[in-house]
CHARMM-style PDB file with segment names, atoms N, HN, CA, C and O in Angstrom:
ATOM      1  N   UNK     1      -9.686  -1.130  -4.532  1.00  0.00      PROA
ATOM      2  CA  UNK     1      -9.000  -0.468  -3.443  1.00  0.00      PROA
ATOM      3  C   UNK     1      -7.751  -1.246  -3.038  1.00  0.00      PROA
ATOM      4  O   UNK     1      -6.654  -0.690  -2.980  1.00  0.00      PROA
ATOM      5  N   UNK     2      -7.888  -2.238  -2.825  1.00  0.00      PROA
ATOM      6  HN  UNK     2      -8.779  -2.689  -2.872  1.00  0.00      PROA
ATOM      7  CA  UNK     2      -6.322  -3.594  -2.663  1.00  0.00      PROA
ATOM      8  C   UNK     2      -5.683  -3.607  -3.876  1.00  0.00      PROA
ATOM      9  O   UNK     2      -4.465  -3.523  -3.718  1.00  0.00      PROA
ATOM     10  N   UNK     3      -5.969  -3.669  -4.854  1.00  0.00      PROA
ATOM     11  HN  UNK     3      -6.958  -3.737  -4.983  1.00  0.00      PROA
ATOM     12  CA  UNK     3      -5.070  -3.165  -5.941  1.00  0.00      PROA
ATOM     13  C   UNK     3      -4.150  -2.054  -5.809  1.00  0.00      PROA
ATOM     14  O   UNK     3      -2.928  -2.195  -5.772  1.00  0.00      PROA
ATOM     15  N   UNK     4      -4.956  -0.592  -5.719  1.00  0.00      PROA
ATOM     16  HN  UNK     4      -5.949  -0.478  -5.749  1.00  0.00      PROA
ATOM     17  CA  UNK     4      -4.453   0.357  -5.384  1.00  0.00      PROA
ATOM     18  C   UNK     4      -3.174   0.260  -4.130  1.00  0.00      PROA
ATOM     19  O   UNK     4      -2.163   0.961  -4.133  1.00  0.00      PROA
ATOM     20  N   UNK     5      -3.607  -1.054  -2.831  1.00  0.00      PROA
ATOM     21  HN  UNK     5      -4.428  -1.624  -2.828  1.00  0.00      PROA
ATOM     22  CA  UNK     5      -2.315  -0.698  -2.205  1.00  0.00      PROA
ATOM     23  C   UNK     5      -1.625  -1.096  -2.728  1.00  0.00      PROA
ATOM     24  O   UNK     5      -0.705  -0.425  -3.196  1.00  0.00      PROA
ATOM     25  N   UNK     6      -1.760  -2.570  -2.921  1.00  0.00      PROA
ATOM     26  HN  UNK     6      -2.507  -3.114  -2.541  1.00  0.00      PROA
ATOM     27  CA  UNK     6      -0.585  -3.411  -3.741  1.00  0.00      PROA
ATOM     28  C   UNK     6       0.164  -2.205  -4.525  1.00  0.00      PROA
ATOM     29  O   UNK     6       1.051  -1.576  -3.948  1.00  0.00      PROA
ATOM     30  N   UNK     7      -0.079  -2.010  -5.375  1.00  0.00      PROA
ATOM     31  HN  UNK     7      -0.799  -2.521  -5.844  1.00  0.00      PROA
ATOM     32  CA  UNK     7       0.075  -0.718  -6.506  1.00  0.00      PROA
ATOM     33  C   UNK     7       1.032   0.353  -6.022  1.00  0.00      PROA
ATOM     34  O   UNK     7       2.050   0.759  -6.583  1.00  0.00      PROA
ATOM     35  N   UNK     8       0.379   0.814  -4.602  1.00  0.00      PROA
ATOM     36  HN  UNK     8      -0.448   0.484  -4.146  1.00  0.00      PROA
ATOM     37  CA  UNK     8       1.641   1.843  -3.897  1.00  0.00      PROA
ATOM     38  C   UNK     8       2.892   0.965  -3.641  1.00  0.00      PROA
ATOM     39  O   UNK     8       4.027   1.073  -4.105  1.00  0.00      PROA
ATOM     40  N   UNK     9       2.306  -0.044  -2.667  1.00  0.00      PROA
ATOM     41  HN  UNK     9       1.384  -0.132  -2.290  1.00  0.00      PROA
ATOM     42  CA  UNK     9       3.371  -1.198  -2.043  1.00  0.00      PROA
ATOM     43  C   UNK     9       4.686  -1.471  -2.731  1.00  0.00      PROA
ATOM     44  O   UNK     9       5.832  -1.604  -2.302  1.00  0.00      PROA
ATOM     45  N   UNK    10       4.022  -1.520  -4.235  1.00  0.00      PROA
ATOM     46  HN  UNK    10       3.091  -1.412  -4.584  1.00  0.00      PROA
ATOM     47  CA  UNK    10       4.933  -2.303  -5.405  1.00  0.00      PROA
ATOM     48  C   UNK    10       6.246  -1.306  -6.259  1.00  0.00      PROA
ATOM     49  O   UNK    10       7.367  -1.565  -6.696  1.00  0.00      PROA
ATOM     50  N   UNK    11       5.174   0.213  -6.177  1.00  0.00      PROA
ATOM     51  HN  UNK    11       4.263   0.423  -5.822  1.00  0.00      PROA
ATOM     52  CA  UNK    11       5.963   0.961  -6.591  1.00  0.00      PROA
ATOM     53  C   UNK    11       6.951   1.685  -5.506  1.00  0.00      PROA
ATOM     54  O   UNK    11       7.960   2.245  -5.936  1.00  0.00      PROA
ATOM     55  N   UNK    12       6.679   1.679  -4.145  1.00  0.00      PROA
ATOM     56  HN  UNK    12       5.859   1.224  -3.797  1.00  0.00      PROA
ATOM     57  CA  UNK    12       7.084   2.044  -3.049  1.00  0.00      PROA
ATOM     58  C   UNK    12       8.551   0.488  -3.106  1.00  0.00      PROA
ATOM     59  O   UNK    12       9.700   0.796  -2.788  1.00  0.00      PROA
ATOM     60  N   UNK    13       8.353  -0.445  -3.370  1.00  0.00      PROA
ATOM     61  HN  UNK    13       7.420  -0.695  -3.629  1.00  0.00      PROA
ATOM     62  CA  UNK    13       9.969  -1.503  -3.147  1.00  0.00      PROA
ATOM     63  C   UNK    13      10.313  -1.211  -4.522  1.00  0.00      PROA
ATOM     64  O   UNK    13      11.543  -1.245  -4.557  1.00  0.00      PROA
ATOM     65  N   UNK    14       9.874  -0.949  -5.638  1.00  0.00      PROA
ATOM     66  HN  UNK    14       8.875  -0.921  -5.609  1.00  0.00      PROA
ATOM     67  CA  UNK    14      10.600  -0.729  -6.931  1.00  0.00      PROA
ATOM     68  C   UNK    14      11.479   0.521  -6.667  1.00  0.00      PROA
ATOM     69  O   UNK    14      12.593   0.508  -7.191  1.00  0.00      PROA
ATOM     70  N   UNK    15      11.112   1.640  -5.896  1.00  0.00      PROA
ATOM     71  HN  UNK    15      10.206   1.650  -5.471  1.00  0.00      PROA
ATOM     72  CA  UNK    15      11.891   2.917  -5.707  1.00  0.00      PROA
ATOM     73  C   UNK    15      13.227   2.715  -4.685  1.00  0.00      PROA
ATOM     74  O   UNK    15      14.390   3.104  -4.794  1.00  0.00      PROA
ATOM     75  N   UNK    16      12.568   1.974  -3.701  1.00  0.00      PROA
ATOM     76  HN  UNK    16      11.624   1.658  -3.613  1.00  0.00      PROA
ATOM     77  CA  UNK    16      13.654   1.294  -2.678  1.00  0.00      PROA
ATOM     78  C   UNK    16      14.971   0.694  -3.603  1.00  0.00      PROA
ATOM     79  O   UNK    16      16.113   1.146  -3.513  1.00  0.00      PROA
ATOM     80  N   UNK    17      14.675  -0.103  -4.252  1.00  0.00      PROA
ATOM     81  HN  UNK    17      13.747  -0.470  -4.326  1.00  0.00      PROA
ATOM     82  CA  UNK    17      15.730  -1.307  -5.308  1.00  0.00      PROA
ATOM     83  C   UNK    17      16.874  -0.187  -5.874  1.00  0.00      PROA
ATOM     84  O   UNK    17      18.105  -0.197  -5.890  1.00  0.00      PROA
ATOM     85  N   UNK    18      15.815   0.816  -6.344  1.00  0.00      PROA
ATOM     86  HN  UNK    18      14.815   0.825  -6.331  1.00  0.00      PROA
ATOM     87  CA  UNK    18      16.477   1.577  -7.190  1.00  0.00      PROA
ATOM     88  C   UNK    18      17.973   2.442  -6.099  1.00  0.00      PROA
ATOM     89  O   UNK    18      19.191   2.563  -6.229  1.00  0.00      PROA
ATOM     90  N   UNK    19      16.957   2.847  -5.110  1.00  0.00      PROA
ATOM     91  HN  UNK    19      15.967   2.749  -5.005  1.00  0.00      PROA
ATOM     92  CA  UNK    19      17.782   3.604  -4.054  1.00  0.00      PROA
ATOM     93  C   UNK    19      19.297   2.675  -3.830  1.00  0.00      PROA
ATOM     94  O   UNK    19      20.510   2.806  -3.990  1.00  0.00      PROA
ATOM     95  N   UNK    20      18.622   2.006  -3.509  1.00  0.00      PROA
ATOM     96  HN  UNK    20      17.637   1.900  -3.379  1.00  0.00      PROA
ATOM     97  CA  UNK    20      19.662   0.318  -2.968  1.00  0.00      PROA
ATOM     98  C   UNK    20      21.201   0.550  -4.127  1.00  0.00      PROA
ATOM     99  O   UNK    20      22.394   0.679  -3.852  1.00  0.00      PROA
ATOM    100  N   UNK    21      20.409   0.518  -5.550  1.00  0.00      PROA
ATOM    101  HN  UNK    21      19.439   0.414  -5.774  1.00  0.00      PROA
ATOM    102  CA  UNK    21      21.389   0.197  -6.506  1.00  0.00      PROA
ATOM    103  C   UNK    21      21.977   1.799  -6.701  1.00  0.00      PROA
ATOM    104  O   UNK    21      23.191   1.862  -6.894  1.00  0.00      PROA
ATOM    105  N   UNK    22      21.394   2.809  -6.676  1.00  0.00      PROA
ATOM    106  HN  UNK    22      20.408   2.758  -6.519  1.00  0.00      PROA
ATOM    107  CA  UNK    22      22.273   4.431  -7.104  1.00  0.00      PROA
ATOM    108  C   UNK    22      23.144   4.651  -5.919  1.00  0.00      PROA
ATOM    109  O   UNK    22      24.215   5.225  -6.116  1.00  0.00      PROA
ATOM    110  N   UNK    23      22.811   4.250  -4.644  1.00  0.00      PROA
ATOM    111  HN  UNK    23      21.941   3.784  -4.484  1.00  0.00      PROA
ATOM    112  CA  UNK    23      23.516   4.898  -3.311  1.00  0.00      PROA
ATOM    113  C   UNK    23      23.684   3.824  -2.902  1.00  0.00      PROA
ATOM    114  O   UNK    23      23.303   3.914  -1.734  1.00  0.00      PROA
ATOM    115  N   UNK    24      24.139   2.417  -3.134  1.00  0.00      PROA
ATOM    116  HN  UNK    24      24.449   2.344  -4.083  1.00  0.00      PROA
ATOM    117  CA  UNK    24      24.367   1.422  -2.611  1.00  0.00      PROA
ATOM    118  C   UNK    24      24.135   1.064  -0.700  1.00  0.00      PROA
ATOM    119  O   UNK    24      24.826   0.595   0.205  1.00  0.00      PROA
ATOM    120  N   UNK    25      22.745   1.622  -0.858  1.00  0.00      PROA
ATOM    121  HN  UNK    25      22.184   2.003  -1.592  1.00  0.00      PROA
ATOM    122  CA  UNK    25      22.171   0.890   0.550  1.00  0.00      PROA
ATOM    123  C   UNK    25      22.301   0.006   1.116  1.00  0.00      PROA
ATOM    124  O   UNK    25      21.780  -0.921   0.497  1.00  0.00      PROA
ATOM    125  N   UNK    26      22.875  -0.429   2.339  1.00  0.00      PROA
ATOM    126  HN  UNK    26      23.297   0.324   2.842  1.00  0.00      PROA
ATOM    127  CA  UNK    26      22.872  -2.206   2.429  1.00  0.00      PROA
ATOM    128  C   UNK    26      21.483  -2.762   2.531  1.00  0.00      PROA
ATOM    129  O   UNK    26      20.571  -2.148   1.976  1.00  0.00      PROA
ATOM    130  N   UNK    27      21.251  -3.814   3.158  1.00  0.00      PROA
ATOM    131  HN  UNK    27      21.991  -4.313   3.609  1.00  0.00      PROA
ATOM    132  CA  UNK    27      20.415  -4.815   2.999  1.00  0.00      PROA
ATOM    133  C   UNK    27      19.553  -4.423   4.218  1.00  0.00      PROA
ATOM    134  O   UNK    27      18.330  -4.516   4.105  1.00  0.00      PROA
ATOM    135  N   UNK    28      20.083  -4.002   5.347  1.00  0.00      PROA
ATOM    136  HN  UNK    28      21.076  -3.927   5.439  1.00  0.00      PROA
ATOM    137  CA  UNK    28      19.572  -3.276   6.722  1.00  0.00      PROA
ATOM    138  C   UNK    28      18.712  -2.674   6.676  1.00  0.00      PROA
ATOM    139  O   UNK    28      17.765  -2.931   7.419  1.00  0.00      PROA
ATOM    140  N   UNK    29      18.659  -1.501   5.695  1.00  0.00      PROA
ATOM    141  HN  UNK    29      19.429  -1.292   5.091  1.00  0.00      PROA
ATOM    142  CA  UNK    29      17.724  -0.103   5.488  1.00  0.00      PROA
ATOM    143  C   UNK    29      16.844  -0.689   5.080  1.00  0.00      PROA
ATOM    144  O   UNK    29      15.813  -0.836   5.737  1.00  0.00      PROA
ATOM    145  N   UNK    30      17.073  -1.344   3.485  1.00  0.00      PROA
ATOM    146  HN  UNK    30      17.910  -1.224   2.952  1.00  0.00      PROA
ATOM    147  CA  UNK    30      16.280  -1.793   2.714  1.00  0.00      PROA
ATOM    148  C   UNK    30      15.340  -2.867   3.424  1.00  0.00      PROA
ATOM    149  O   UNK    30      14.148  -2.873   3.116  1.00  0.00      PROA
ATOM    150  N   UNK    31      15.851  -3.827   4.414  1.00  0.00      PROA
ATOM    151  HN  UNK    31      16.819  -3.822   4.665  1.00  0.00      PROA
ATOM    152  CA  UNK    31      14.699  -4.806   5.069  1.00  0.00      PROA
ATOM    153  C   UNK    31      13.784  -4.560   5.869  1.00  0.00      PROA
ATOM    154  O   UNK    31      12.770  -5.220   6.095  1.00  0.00      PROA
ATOM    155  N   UNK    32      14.477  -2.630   6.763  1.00  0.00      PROA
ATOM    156  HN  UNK    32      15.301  -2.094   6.579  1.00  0.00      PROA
ATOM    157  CA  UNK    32      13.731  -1.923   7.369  1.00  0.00      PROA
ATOM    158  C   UNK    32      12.157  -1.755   6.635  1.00  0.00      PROA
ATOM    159  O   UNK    32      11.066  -2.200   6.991  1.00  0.00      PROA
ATOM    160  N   UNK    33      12.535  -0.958   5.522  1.00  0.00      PROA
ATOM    161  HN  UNK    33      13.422  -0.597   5.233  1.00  0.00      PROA
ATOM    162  CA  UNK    33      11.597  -0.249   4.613  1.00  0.00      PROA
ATOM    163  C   UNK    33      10.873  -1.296   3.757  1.00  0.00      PROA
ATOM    164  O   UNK    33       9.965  -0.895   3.028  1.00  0.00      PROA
ATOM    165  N   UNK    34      11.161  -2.495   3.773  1.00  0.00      PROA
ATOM    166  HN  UNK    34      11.898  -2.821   4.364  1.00  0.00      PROA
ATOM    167  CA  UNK    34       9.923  -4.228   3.155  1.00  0.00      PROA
ATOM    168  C   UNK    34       9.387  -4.080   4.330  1.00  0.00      PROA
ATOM    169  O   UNK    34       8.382  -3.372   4.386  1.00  0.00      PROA
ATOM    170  N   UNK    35       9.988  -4.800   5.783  1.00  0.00      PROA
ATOM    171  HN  UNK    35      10.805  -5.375   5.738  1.00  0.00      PROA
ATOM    172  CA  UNK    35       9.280  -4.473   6.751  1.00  0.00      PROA
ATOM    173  C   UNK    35       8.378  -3.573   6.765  1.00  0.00      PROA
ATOM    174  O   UNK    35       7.239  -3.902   6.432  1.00  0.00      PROA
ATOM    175  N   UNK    36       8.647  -2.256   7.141  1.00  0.00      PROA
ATOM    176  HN  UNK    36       9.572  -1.989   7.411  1.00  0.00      PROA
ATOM    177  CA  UNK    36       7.546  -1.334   7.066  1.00  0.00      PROA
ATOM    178  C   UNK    36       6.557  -1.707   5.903  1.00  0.00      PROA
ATOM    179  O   UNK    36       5.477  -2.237   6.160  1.00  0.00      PROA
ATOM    180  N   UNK    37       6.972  -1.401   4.536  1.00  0.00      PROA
ATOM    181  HN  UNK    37       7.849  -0.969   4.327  1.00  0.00      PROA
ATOM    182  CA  UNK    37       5.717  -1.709   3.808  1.00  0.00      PROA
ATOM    183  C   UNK    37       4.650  -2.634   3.788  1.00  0.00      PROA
ATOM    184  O   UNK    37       3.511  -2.187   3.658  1.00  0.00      PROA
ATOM    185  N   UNK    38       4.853  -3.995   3.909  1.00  0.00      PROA
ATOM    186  HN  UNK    38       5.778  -4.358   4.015  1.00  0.00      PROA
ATOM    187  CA  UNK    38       4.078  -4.857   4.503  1.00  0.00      PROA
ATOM    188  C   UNK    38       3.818  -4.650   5.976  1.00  0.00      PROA
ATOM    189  O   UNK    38       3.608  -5.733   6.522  1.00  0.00      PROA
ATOM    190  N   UNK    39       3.781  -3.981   6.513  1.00  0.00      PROA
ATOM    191  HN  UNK    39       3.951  -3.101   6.069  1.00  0.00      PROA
ATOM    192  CA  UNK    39       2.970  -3.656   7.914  1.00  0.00      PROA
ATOM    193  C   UNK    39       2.385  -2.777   7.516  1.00  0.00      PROA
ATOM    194  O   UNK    39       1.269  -2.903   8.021  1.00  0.00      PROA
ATOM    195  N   UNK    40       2.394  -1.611   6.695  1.00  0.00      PROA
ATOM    196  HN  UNK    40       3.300  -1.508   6.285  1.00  0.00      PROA
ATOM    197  CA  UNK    40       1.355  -0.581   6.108  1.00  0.00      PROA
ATOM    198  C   UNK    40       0.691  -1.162   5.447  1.00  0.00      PROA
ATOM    199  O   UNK    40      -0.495  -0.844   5.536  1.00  0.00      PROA
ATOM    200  N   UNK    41       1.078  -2.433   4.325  1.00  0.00      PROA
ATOM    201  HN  UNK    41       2.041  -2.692   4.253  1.00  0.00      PROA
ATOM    202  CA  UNK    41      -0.450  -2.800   3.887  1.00  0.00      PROA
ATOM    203  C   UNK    41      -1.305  -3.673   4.284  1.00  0.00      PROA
ATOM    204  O   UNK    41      -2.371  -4.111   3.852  1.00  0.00      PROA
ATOM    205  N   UNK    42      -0.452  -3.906   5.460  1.00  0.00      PROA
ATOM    206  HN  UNK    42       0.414  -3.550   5.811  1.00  0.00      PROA
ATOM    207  CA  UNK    42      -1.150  -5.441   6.524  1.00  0.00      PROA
ATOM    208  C   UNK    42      -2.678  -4.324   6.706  1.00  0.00      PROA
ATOM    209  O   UNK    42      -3.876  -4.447   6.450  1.00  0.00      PROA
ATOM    210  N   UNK    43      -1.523  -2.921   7.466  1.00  0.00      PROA
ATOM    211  HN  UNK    43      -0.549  -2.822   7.673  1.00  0.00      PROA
ATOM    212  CA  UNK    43      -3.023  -2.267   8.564  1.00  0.00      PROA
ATOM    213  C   UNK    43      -3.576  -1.282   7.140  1.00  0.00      PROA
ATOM    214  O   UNK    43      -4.601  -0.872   7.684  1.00  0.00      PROA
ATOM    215  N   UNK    44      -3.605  -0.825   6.154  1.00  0.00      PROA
ATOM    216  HN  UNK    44      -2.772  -1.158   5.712  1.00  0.00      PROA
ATOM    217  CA  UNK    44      -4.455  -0.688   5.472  1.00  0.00      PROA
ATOM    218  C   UNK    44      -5.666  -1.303   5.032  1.00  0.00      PROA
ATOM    219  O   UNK    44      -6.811  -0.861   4.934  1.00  0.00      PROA
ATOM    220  N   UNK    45      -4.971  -2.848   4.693  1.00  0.00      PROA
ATOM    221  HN  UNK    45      -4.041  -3.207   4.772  1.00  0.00      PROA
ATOM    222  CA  UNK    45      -6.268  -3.614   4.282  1.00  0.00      PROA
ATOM    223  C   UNK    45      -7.106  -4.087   5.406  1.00  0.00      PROA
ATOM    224  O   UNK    45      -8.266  -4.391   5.128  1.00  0.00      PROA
ATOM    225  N   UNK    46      -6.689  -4.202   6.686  1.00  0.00      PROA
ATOM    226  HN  UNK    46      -5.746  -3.955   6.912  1.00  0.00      PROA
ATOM    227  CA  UNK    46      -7.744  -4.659   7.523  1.00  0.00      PROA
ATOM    228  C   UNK    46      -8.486  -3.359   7.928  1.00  0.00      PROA
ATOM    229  O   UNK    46      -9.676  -3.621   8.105  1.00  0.00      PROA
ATOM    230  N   UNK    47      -8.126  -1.686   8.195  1.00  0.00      PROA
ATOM    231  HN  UNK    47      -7.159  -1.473   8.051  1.00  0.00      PROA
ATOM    232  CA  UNK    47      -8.401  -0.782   7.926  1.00  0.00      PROA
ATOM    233  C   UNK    47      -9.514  -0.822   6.773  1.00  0.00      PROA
ATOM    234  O   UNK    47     -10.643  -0.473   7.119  1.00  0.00      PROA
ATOM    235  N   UNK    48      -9.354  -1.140   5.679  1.00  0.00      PROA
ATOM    236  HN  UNK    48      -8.437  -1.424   5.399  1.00  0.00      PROA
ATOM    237  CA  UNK    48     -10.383  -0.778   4.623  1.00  0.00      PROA
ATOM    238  C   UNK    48     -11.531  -2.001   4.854  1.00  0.00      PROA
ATOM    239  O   UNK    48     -12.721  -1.687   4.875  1.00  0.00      PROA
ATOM    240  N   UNK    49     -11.019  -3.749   5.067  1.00  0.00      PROA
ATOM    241  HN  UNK    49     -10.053  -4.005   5.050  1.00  0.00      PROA
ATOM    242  CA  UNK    49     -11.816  -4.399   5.909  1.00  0.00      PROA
ATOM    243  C   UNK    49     -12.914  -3.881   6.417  1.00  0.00      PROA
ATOM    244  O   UNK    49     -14.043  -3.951   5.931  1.00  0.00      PROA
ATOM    245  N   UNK    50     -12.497  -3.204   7.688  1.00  0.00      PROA
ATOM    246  HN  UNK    50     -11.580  -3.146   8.083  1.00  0.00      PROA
ATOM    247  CA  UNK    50     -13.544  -2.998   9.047  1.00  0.00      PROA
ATOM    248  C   UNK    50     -14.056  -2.427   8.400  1.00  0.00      PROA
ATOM    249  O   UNK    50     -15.222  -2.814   8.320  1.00  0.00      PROA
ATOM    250  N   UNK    51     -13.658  -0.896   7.271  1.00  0.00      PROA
ATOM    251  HN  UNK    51     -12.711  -0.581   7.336  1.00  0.00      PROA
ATOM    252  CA  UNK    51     -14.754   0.124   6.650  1.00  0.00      PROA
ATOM    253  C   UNK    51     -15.306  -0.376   5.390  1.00  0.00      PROA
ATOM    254  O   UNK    51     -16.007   0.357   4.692  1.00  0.00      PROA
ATOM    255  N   UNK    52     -15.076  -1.383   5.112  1.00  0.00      PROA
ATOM    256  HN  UNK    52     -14.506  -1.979   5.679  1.00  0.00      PROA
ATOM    257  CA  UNK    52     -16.558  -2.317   4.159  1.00  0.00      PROA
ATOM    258  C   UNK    52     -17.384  -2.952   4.446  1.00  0.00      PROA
ATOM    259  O   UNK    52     -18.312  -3.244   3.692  1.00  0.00      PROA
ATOM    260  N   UNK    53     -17.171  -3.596   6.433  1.00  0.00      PROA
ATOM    261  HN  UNK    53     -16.417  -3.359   7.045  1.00  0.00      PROA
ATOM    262  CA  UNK    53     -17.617  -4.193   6.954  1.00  0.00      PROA
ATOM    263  C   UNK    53     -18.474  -3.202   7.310  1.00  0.00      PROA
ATOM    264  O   UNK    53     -19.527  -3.222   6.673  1.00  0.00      PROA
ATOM    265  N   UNK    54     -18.352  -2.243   8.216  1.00  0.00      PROA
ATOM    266  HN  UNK    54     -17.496  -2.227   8.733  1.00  0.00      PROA
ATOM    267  CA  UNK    54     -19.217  -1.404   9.147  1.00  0.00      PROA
ATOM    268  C   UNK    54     -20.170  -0.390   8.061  1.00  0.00      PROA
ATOM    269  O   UNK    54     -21.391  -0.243   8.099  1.00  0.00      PROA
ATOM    270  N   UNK    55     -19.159   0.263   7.066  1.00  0.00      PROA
ATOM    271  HN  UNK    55     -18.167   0.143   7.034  1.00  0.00      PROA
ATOM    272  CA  UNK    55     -19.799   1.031   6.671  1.00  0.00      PROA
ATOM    273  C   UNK    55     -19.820   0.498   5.044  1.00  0.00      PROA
ATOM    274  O   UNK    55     -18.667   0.199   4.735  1.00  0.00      PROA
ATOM    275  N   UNK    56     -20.541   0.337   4.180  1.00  0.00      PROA
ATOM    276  HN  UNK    56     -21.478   0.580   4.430  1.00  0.00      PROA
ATOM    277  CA  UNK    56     -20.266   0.197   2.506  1.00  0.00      PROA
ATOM    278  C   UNK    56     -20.368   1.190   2.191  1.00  0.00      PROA
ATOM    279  O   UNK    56     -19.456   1.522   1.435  1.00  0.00      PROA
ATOM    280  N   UNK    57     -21.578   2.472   2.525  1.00  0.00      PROA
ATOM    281  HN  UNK    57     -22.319   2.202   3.140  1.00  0.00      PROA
ATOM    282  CA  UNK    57     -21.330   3.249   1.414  1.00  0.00      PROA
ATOM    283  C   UNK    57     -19.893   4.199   1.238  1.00  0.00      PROA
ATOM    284  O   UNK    57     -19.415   4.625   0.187  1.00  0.00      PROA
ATOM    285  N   UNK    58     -19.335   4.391   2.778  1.00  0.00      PROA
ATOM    286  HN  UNK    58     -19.724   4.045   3.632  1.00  0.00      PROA
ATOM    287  CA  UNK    58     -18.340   4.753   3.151  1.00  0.00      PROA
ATOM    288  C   UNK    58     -17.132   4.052   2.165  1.00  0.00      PROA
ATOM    289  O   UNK    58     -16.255   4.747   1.652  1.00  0.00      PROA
ATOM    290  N   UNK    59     -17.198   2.882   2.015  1.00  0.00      PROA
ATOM    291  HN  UNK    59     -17.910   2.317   2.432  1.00  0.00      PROA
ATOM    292  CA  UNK    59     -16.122   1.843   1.360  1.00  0.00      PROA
ATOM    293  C   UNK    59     -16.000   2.119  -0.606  1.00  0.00      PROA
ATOM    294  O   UNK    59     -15.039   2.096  -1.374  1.00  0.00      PROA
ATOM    295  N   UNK    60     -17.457   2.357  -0.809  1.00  0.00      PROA
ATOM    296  HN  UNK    60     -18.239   2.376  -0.185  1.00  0.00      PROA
ATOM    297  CA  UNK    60     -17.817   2.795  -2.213  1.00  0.00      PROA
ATOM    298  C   UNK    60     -17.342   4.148  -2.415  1.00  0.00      PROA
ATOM    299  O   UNK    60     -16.672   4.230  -3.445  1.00  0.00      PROA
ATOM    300  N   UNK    61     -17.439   5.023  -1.905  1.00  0.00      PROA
ATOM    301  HN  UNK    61     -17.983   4.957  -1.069  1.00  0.00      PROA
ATOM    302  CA  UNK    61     -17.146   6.615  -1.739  1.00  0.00      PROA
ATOM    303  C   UNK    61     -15.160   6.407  -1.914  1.00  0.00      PROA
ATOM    304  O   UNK    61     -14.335   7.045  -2.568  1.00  0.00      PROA
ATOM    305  N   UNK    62     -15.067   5.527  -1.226  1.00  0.00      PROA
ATOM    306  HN  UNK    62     -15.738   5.009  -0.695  1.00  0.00      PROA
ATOM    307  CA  UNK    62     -13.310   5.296  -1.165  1.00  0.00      PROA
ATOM    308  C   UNK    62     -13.326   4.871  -2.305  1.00  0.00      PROA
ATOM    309  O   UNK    62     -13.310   5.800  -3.112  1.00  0.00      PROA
ATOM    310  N   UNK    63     -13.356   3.625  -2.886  1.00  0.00      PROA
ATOM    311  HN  UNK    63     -13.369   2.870  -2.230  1.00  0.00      PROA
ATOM    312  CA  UNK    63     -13.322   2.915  -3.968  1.00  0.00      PROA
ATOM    313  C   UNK    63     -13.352   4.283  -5.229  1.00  0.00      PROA
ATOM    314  O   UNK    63     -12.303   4.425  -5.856  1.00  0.00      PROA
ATOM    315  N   UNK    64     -14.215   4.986  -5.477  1.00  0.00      PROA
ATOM    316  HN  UNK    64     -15.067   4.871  -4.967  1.00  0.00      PROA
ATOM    317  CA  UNK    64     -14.821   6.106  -6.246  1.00  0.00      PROA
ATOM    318  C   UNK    64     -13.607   6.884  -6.417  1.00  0.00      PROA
ATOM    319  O   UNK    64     -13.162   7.193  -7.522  1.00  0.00      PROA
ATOM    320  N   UNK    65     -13.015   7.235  -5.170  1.00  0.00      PROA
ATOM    321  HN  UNK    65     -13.377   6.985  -4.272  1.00  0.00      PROA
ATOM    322  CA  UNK    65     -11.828   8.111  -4.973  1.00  0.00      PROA
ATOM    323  C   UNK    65     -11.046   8.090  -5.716  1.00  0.00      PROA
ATOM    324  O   UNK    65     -10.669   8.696  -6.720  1.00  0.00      PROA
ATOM    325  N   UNK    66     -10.630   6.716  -4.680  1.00  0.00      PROA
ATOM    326  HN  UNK    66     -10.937   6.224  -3.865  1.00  0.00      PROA
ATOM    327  CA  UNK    66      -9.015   6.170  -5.619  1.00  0.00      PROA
ATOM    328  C   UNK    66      -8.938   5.240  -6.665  1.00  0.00      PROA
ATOM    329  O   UNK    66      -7.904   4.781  -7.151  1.00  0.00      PROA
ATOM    330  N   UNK    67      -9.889   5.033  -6.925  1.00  0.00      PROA
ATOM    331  HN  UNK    67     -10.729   5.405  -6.530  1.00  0.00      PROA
ATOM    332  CA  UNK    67     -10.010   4.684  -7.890  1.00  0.00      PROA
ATOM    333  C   UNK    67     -10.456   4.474  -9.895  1.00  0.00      PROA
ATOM    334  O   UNK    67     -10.290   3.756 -10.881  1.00  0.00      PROA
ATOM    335  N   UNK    68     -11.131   5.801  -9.356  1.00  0.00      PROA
ATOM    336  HN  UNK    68     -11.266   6.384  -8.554  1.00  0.00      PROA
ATOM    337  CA  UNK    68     -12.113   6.470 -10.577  1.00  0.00      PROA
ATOM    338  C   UNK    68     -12.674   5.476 -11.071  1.00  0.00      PROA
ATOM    339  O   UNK    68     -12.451   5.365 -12.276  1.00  0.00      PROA
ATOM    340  N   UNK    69     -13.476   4.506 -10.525  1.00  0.00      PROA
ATOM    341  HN  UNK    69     -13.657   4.596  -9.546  1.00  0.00      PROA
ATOM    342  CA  UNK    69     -14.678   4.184 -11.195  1.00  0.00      PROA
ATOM    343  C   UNK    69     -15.931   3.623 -10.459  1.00  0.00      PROA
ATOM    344  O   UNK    69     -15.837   3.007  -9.397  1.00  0.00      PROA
ATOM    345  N   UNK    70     -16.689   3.785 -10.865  1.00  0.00      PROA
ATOM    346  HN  UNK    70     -16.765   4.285 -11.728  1.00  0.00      PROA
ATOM    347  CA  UNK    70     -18.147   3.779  -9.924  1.00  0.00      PROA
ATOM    348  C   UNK    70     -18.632   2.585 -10.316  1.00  0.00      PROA
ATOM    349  O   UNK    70     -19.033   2.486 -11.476  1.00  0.00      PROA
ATOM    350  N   UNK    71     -18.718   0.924  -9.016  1.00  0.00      PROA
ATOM    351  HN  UNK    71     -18.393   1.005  -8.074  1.00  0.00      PROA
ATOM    352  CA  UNK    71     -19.118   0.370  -9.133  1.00  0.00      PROA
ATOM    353  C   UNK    71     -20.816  -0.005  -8.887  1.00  0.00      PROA
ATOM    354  OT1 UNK    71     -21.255  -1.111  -9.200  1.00  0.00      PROA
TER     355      UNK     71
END
């Protein structure tokens, strides 16, 4: 499941770079949108945290999802 964010995270600043370099974005937007992403995967993972903590099967059912494979 942390893979998976990383995974969005990673492809989410690779698309940014790109933006940056076709429409020459400054550095402003772009630090906006790192910012943001690392605060989405700050509160995702403590988000998925609490729901492995409180609930597992809940956490397995996720895992299953996004992940396609059944540990």
């Amino acid at each position: 499941m942390l893979a998976t964010i990383f995974m969005i995270g990673l492809f989410a600043l690779a698309g940014l770079y790109v933006l940056k370099i076709l429409f020459g974005l400054g550095f402003g937007l772009l630090g906006w949108f790192f910012s943001f992403a690392i605060k989405a995967l700050i509160v995702g993972g403590l988000v998925y945290l609490v729901i492995r903590i409180f609930s597992p099967e809940t956490a397995r059912r996720l895992r299953q999802k996004f992940s396609g494979s059944g540990y």
